[in-house]
N, CA, C and O atoms as a GROMACS GRO file, in nm:
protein
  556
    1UNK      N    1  13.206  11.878  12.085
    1UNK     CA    2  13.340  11.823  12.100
    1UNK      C    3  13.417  11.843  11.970
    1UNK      O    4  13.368  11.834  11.857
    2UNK      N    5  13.547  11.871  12.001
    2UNK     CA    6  13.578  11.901  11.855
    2UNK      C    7  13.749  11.804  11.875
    2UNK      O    8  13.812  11.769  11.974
    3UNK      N    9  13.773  11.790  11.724
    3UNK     CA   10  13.924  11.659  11.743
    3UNK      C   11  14.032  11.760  11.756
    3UNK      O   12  14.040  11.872  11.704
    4UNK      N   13  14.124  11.692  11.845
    4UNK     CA   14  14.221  11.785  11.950
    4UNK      C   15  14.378  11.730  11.844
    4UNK      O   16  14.481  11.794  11.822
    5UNK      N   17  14.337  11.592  11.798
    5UNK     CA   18  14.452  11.545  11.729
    5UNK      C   19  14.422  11.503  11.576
    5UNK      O   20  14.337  11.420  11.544
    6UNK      N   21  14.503  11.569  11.487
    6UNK     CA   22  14.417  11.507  11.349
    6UNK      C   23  14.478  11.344  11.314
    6UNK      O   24  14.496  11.269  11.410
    7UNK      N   25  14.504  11.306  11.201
    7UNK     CA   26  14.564  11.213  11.104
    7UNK      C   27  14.708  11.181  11.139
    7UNK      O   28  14.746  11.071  11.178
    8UNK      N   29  14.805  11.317  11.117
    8UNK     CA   30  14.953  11.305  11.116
    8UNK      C   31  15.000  11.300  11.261
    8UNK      O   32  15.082  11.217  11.299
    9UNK      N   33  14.938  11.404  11.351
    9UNK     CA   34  14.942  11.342  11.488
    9UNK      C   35  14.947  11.286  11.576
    9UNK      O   36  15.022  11.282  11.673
   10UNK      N   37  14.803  11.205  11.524
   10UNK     CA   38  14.760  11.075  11.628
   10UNK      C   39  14.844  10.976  11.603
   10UNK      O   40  14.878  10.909  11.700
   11UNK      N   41  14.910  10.932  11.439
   11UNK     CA   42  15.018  10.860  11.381
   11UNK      C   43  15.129  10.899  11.438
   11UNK      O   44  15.191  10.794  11.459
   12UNK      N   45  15.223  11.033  11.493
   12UNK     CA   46  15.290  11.112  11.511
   12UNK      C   47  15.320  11.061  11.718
   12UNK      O   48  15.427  11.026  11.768
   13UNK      N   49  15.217  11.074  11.772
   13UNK     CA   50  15.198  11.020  11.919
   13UNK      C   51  15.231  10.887  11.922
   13UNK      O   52  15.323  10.828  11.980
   14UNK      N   53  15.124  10.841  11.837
   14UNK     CA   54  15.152  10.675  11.906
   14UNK      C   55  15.309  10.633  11.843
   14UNK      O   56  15.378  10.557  11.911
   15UNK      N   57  15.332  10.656  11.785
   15UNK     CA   58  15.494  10.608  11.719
   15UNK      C   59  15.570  10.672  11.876
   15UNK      O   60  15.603  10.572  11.940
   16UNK      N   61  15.592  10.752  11.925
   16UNK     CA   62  15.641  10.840  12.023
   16UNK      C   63  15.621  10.731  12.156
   16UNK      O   64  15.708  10.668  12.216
   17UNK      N   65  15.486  10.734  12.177
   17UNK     CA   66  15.519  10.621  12.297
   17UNK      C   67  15.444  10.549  12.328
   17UNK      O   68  15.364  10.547  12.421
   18UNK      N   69  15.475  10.461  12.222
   18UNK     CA   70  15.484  10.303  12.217
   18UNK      C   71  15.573  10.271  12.109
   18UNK      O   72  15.523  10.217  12.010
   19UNK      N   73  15.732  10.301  12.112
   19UNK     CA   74  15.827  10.261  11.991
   19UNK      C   75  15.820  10.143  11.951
   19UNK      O   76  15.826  10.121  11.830
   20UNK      N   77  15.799   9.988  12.084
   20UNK     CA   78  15.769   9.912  12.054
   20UNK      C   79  15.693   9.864  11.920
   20UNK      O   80  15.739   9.766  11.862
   21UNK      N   81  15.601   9.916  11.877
   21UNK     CA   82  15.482   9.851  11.816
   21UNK      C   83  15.506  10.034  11.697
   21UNK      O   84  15.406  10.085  11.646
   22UNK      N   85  15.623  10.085  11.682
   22UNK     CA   86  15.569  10.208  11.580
   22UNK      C   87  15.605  10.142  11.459
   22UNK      O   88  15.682  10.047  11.451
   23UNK      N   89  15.522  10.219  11.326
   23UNK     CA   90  15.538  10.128  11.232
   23UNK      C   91  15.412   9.982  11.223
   23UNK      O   92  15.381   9.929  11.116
   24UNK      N   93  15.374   9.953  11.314
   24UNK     CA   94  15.263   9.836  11.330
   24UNK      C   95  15.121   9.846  11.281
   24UNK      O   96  15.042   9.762  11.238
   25UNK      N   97  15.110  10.003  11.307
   25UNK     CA   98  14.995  10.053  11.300
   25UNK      C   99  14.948  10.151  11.196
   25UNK      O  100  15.033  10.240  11.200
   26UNK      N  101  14.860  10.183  11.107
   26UNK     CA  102  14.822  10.304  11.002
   26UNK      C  103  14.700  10.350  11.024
   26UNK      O  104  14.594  10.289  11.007
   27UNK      N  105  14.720  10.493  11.077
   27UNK     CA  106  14.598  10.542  11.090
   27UNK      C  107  14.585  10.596  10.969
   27UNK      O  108  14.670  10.651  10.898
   28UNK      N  109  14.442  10.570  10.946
   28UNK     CA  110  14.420  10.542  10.799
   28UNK      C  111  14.345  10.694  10.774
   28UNK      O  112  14.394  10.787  10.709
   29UNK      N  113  14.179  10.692  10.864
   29UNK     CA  114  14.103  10.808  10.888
   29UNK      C  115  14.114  10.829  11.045
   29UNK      O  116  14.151  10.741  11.122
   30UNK      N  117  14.076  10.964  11.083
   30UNK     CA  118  14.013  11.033  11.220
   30UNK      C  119  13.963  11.161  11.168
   30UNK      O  120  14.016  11.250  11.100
   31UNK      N  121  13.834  11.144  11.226
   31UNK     CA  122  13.718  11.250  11.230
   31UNK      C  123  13.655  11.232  11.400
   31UNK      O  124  13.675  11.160  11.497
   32UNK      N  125  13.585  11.324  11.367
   32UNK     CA  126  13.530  11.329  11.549
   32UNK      C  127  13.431  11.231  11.578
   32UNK      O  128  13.321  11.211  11.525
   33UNK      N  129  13.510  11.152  11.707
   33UNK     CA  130  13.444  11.066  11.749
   33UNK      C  131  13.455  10.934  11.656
   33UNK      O  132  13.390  10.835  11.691
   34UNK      N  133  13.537  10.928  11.535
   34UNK     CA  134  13.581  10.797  11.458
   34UNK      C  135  13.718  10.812  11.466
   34UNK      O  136  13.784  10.896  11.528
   35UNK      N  137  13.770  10.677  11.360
   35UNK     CA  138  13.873  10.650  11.350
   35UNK      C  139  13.885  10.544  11.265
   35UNK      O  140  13.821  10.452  11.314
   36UNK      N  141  13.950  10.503  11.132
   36UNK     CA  142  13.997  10.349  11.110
   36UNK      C  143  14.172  10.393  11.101
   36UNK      O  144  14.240  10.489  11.067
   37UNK      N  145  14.196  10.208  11.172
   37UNK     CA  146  14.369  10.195  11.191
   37UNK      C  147  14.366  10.098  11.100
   37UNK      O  148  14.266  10.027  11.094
   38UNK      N  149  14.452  10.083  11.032
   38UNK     CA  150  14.491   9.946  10.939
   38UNK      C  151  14.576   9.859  10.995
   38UNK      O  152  14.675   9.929  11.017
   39UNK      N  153  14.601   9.744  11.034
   39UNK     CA  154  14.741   9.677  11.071
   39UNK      C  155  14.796   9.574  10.956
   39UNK      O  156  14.753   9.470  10.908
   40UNK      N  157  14.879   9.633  10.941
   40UNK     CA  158  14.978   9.546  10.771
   40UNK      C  159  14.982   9.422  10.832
   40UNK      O  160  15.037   9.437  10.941
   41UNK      N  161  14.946   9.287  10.812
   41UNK     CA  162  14.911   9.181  10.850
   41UNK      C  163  15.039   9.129  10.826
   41UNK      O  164  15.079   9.159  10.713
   42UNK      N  165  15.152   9.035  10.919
   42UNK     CA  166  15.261   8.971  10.880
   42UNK      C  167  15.245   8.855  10.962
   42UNK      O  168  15.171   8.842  11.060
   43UNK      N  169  15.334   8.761  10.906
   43UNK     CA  170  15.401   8.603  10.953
   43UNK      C  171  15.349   8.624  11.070
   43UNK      O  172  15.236   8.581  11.093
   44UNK      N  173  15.444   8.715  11.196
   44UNK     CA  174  15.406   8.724  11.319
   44UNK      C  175  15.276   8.748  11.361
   44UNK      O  176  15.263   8.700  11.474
   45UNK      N  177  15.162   8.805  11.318
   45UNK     CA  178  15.042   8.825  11.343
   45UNK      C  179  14.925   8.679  11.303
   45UNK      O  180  14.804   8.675  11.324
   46UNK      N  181  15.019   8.564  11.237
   46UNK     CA  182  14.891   8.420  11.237
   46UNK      C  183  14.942   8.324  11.324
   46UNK      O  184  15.059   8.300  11.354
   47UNK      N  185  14.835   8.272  11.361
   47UNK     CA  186  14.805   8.134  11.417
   47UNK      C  187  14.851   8.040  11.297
   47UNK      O  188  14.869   8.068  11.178
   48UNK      N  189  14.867   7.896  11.375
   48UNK     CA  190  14.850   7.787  11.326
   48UNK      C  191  14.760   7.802  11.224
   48UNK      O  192  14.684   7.897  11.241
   49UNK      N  193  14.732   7.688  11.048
   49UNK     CA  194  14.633   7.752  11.026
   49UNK      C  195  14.621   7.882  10.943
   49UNK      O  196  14.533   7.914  10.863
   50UNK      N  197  14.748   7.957  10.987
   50UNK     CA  198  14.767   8.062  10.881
   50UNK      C  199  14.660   8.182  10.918
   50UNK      O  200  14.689   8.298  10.886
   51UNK      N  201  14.564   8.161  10.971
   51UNK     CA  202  14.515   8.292  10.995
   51UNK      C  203  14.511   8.371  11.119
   51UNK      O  204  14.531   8.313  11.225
   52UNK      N  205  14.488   8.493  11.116
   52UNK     CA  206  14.461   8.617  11.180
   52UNK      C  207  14.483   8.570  11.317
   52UNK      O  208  14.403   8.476  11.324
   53UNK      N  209  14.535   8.577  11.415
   53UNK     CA  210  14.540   8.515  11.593
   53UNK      C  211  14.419   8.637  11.612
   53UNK      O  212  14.388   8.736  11.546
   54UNK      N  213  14.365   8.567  11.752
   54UNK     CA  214  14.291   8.675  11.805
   54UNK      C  215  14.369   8.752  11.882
   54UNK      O  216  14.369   8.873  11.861
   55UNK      N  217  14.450   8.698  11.987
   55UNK     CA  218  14.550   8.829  12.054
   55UNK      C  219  14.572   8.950  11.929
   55UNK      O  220  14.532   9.060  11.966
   56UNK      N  221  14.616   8.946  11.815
   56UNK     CA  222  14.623   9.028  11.728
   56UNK      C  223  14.506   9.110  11.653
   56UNK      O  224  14.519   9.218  11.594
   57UNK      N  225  14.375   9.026  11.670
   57UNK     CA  226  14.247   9.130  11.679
   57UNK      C  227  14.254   9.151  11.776
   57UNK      O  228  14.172   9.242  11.766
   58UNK      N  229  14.278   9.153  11.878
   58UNK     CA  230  14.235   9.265  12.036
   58UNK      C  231  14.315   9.325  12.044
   58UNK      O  232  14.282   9.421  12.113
   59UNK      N  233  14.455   9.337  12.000
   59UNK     CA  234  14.531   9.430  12.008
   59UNK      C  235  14.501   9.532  11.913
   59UNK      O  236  14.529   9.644  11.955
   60UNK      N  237  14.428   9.524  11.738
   60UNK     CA  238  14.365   9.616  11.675
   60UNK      C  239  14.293   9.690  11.756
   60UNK      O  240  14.300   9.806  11.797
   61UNK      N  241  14.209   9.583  11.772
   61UNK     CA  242  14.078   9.686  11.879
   61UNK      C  243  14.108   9.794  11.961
   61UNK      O  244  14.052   9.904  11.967
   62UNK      N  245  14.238   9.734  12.049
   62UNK     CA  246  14.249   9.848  12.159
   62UNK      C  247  14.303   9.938  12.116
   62UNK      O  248  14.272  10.054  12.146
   63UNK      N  249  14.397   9.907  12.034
   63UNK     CA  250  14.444  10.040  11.962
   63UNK      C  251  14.351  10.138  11.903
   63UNK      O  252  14.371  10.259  11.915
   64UNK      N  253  14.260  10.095  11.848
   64UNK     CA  254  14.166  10.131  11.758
   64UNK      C  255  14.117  10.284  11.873
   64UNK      O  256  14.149  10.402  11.862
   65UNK      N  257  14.038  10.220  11.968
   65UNK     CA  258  13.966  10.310  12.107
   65UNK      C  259  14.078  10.396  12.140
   65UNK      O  260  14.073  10.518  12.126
   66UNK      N  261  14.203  10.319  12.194
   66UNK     CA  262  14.281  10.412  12.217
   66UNK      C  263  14.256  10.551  12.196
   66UNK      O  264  14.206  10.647  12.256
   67UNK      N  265  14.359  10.502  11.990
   67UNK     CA  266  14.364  10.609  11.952
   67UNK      C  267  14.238  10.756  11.869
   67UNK      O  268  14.244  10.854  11.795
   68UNK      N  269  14.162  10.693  11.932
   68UNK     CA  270  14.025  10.737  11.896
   68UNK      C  271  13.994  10.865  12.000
   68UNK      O  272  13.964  10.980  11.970
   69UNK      N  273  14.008  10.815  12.112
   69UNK     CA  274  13.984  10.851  12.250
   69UNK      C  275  14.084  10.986  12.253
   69UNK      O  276  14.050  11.101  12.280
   70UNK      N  277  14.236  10.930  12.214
   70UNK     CA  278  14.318  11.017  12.166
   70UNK      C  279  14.325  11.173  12.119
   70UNK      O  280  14.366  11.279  12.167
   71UNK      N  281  14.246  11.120  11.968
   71UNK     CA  282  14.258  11.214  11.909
   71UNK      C  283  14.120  11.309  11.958
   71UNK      O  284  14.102  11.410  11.891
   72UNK      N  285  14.031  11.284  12.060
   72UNK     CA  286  13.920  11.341  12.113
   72UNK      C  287  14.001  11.464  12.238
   72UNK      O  288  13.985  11.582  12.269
   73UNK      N  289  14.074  11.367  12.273
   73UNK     CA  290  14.091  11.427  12.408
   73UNK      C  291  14.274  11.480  12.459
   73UNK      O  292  14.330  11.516  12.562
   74UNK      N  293  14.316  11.453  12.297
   74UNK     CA  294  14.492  11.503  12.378
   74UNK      C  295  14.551  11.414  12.389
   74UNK      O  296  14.513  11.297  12.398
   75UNK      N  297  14.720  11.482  12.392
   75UNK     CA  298  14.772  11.352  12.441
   75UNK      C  299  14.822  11.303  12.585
   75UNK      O  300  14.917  11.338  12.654
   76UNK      N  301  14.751  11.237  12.599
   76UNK     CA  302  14.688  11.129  12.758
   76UNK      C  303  14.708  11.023  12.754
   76UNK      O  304  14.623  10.934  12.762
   77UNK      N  305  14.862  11.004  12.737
   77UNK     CA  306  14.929  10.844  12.720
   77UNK      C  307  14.857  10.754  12.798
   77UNK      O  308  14.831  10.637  12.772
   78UNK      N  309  14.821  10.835  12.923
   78UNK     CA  310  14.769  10.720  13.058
   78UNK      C  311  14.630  10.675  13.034
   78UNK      O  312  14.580  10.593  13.112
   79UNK      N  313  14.558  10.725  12.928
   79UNK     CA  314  14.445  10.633  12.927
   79UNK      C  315  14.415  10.548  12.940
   79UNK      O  316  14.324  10.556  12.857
   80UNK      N  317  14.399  10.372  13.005
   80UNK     CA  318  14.386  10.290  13.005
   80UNK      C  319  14.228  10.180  12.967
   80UNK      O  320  14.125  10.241  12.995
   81UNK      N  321  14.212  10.092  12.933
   81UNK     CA  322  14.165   9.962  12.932
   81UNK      C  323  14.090   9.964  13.049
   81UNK      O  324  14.126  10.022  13.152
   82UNK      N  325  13.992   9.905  13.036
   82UNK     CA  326  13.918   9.900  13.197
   82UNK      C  327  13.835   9.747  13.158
   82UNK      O  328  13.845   9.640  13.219
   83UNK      N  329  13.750   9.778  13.034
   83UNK     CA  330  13.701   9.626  12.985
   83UNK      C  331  13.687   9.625  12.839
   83UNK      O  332  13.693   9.720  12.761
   84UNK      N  333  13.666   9.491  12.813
   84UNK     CA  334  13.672   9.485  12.640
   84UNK      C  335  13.556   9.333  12.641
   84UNK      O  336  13.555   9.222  12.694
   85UNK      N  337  13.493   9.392  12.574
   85UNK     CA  338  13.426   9.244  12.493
   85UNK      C  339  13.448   9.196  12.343
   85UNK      O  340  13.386   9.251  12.251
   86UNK      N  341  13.540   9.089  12.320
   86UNK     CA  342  13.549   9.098  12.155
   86UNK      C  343  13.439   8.966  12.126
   86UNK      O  344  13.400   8.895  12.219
   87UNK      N  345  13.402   8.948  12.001
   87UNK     CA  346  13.332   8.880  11.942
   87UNK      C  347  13.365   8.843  11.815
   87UNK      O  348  13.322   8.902  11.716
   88UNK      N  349  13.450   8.734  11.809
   88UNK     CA  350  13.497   8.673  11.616
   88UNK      C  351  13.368   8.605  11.561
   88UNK      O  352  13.280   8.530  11.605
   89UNK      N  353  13.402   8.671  11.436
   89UNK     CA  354  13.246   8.638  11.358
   89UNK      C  355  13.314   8.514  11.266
   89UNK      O  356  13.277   8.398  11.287
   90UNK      N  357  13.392   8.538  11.187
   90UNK     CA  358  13.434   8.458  11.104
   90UNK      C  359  13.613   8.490  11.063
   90UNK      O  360  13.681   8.577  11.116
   91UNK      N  361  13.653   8.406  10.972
   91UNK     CA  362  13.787   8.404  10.990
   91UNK      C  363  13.832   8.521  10.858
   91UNK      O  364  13.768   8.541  10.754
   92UNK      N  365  13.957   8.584  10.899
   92UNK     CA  366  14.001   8.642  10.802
   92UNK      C  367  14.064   8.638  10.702
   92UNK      O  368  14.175   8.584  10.696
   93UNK      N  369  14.001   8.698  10.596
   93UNK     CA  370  14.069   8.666  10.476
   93UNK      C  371  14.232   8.623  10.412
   93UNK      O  372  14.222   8.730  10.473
   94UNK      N  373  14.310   8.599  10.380
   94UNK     CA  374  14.433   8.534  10.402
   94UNK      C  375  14.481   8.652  10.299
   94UNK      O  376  14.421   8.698  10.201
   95UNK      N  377  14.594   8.683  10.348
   95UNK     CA  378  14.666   8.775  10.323
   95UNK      C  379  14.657   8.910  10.288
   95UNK      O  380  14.729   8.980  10.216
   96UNK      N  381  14.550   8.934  10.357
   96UNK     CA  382  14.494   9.066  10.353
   96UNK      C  383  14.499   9.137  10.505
   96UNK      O  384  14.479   9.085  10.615
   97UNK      N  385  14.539   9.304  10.462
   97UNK     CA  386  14.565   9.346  10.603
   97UNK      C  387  14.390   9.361  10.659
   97UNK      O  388  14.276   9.359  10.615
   98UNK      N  389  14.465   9.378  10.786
   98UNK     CA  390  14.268   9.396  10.908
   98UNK      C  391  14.227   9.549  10.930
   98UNK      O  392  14.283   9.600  11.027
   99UNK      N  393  14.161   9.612  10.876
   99UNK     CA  394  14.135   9.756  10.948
   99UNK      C  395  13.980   9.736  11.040
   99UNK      O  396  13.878   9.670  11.024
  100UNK      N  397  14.035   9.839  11.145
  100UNK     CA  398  13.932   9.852  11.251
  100UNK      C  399  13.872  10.010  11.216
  100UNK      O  400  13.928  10.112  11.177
  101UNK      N  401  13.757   9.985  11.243
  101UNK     CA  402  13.619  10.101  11.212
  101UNK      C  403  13.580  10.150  11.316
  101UNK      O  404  13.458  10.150  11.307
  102UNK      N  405  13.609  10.193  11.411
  102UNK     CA  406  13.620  10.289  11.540
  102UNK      C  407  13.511  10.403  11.575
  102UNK      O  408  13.519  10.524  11.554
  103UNK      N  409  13.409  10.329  11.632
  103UNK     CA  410  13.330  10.478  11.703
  103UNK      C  411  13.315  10.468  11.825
  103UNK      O  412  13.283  10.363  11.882
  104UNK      N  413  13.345  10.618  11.902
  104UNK     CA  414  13.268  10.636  12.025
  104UNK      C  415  13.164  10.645  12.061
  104UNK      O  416  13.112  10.753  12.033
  105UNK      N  417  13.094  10.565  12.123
  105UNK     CA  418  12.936  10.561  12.190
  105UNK      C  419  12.910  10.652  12.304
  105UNK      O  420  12.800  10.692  12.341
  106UNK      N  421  13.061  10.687  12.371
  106UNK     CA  422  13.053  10.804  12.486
  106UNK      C  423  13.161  10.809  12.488
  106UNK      O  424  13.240  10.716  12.471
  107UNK      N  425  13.185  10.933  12.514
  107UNK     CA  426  13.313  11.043  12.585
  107UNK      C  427  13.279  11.144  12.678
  107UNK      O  428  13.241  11.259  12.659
  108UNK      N  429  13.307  11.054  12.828
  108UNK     CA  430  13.278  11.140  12.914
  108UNK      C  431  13.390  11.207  12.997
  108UNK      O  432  13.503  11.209  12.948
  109UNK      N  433  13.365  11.271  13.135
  109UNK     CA  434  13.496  11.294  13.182
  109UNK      C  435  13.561  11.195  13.222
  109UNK      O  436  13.669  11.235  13.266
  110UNK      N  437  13.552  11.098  13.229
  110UNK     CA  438  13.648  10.963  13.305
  110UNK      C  439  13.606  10.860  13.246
  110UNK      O  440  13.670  10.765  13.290
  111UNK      N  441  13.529  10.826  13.168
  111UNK     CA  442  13.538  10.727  13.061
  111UNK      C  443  13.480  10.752  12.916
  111UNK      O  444  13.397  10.834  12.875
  112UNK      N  445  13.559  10.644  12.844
  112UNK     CA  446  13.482  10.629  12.695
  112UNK      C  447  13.463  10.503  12.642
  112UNK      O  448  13.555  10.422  12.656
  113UNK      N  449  13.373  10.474  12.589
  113UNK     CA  450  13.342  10.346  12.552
  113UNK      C  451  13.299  10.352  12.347
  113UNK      O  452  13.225  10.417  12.273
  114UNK      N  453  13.355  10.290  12.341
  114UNK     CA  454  13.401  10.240  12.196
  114UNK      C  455  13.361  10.174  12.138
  114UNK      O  456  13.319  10.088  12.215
  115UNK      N  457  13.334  10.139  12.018
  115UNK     CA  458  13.282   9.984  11.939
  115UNK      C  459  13.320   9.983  11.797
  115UNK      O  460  13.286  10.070  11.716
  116UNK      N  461  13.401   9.865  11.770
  116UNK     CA  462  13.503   9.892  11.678
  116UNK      C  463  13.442   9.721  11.585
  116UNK      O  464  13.404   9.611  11.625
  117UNK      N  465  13.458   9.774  11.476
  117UNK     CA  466  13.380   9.659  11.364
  117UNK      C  467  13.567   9.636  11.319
  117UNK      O  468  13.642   9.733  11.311
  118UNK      N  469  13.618   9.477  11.291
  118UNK     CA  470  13.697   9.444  11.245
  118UNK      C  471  13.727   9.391  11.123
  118UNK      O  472  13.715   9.269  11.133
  119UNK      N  473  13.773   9.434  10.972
  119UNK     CA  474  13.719   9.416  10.860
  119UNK      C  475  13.856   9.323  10.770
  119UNK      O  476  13.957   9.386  10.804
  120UNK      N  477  13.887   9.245  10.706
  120UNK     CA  478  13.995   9.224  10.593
  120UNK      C  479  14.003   9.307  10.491
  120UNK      O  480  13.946   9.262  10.392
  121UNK      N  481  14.044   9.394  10.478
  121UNK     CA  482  14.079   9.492  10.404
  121UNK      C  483  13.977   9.469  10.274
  121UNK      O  484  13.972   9.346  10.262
  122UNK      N  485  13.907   9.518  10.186
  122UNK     CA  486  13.821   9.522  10.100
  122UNK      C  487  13.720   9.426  10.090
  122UNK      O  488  13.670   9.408   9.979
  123UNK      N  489  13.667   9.340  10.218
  123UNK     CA  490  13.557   9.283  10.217
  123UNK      C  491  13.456   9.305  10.310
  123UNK      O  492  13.502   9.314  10.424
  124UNK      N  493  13.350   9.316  10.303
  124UNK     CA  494  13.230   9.392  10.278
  124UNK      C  495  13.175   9.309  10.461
  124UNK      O  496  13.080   9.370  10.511
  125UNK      N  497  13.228   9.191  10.545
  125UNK     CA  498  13.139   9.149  10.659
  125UNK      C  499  13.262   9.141  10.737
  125UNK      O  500  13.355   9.066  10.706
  126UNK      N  501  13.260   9.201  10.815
  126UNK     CA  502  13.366   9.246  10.962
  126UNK      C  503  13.366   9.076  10.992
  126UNK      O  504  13.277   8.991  10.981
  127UNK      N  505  13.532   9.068  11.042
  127UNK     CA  506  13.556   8.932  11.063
  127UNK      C  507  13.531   8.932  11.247
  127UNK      O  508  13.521   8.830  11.314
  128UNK      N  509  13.522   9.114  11.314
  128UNK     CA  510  13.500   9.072  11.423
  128UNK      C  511  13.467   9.190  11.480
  128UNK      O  512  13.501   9.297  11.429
  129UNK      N  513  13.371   9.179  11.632
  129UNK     CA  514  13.309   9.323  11.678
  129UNK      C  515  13.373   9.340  11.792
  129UNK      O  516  13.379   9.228  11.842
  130UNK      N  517  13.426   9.418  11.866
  130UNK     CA  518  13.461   9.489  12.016
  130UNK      C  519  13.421   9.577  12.049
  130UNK      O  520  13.418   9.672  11.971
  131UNK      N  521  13.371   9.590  12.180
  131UNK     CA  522  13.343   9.688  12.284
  131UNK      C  523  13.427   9.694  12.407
  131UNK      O  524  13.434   9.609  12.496
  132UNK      N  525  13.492   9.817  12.398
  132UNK     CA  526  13.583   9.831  12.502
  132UNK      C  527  13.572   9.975  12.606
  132UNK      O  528  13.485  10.051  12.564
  133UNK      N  529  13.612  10.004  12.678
  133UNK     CA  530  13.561  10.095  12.768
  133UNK      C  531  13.702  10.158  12.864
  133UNK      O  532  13.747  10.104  12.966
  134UNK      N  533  13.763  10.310  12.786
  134UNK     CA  534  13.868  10.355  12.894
  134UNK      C  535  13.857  10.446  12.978
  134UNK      O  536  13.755  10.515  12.974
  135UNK      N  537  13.918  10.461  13.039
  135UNK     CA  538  13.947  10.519  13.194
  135UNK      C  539  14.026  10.615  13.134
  135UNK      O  540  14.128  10.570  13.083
  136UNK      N  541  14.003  10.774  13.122
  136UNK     CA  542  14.031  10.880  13.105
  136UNK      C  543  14.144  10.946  13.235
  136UNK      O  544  14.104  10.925  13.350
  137UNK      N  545  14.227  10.994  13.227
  137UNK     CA  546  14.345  11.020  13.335
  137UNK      C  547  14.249  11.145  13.397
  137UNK      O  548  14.160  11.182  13.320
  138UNK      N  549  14.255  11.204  13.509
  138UNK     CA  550  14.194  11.315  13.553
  138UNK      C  551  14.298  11.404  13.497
  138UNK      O  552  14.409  11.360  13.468
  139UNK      N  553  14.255  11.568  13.474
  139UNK     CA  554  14.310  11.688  13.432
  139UNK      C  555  14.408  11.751  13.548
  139UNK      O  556  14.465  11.857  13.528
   0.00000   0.00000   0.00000
């Protein structure tokens, strides 16, 4: 398998379509079959409490597979979500952005399944783990 989308690209797509959310996201690395996204952590992204919401780790996450899946396979806006398991380990560091660590466990023809470690930017124990699983568009 070889990567269909590099760095400037996969950054280059998702800004394209999802304007909503462009700018939200930094793809940081992509190599085959990885990926880390950074998300610049703001006001809007905490809970009560001040820290990290989880809607805002699962939205890393999915992005994360997404654009992983992405840069494997083209651009295939229609990829979708099929399931996700997240798991918060502990809380995130305060004022530090979140990058997600992105590998594929499979890329097949109609699905891929993912598992993405969730980190506070320069500390060393993922604040959270996901496994998610998409539905590849047919050719």
């Amino acid at each position: 398998m070889t990567l269909e989308l590099d760095k400037l690209a996969l950054q280059a797509f998702l800004d394209e379509v999802f304007p909503q959310v462009a700018g939200e996201f930094v793809v940081e690395t992509v190599q085959e079959m990885y990926s880390e996204i950074r998300l610049p952590v703001a006001e809007k992204h905490l809970r009560p409490g001040r820290t990290v919401s989880g809607p805002t780790m699962f939205m890393l996450a999915d992005v994360a597979v997404y654009a992983t899946v992405l840069a494997m396979i083209g651009k295939k806006a229609l990829a979708v979500t099929t399931s996700c398991s997240l798991d918060f380990m502990r809380k995130p560091a305060a004022g530090k952005d979140l990058l997600a660590k992105c590998t594929l466990l499979k890329l097949g023809r109609v699905l891929a399944v993912g598992d993405v470690l969730l980190f506070s930017v320069g500390e060393q124990m993922p604040v959270a783990r996901a496994t998610l699983t998409y539905s590849i568009p047919p050719k």
